[in-house]
C-alpha positions in Angstrom: 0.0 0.0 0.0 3.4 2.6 1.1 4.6 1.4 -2.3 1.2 2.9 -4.4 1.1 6.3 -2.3 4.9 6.8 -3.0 4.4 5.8 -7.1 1.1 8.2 -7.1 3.6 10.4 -5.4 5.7 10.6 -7.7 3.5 10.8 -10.8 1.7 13.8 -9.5 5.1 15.3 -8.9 6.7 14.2 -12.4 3.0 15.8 -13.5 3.0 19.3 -11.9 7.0 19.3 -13.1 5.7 19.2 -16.6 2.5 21.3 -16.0 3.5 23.3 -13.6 1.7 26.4 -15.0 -1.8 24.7 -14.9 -2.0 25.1 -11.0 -0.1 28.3 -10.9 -2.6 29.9 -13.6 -5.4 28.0 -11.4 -4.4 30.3 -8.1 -4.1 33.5 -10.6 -6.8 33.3 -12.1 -8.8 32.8 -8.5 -7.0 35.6 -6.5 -7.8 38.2 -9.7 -11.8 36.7 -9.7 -11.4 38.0 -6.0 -9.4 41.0 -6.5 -11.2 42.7 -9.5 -11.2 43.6 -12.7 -8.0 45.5 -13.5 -5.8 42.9 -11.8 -7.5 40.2 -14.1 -6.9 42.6 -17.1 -3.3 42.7 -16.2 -2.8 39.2 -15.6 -4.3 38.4 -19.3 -1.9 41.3 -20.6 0.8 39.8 -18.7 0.7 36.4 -20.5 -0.2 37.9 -23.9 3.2 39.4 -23.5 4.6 36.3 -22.4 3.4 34.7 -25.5 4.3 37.3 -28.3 7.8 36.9 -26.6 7.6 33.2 -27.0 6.8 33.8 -30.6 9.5 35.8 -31.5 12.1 33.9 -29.9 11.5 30.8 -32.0 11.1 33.1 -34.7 14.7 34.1 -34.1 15.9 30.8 -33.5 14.1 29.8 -36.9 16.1 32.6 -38.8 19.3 31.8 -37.3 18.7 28.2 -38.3 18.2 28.9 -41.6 21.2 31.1 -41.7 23.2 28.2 -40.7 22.0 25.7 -43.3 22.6 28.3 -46.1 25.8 28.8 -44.8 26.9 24.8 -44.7 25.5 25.3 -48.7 27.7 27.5 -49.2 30.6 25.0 -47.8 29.9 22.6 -49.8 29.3 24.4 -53.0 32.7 26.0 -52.2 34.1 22.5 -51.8 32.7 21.3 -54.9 33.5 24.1 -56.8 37.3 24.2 -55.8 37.5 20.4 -56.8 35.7 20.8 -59.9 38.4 23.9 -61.1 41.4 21.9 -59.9 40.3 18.9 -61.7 39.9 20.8 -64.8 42.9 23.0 -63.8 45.6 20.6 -63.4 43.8 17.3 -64.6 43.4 16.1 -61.3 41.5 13.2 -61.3 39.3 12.7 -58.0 38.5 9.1 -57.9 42.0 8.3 -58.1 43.5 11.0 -55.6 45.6 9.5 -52.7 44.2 8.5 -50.0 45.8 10.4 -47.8 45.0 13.8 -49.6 41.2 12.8 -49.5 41.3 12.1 -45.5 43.4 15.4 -45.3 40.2 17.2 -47.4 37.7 16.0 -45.5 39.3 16.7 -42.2 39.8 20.6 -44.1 35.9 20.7 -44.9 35.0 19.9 -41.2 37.7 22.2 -39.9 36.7 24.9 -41.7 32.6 24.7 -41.2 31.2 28.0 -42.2 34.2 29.5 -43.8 34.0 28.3 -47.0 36.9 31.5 -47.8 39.6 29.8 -45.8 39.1 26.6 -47.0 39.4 27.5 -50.3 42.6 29.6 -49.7 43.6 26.1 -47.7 43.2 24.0 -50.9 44.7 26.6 -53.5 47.7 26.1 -51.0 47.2 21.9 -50.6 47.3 22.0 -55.0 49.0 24.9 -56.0 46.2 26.4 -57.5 46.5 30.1 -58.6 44.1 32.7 -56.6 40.9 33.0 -59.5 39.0 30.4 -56.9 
């Protein structure tokens, strides 16, 4: 019987953990009934503003994600295009470059994560590619 009371226990608690808001906006919302008007008014102001807030945050967090996938784009269409112009540049062919040198370029491309400039300056070095890339 201890056993049940403790495991009710603790599902009420992992409950008002999660929901902890619903009782908190059940005791607001009776004190302002009991204070009055205005105080109600500002309480539903209070969470509008709480809410528009919420909104624009994940808005932000939205736009900054974004940024960072167009910028990861941009890595890799700096990667490919640097390998394209050094195949074509020097006759490099890709499928047959050492093993070594492929390791080394994808250990660049994660090293340089969102600066697709310094990779590029990184590979003209690696090849001896001149500085149109």
């Amino acid at each position: 019987m201890e056993a049940t009371k403790m495991l009710t226990l603790k599902k009420v608690w992992a409950w008002l953990k999660s929901h902890w808001y619903f009782p908190l906006l059940l005791v607001l919302l009776a004190a302002t009934y009991f204070s009055g008007r205005s105080r109600t008014k500002r309480v539903i102001k209070m969470f509008e503003i709480s809410r528009e807030s919420y909104e624009k945050q994940i808005k932000e967090i939205n736009e900054a994600h974004q940024k960072e996938l167009k910028k990861q784009e941009e890595l890799y269409n700096t990667y490919l295009d640097t390998m394209k112009k050094l195949q074509k540049e020097h006759n490099v062919d890709l499928d047959n470059l050492e093993k070594e040198k492929m390791v080394k370029l994808d250990k660049m491309v994660k090293k340089y994560e969102g600066s697709p400039e310094d990779l590029a300056k990184e590979l003209r070095e690696m090849f001896g590619v001149g500085n149109e890339i």
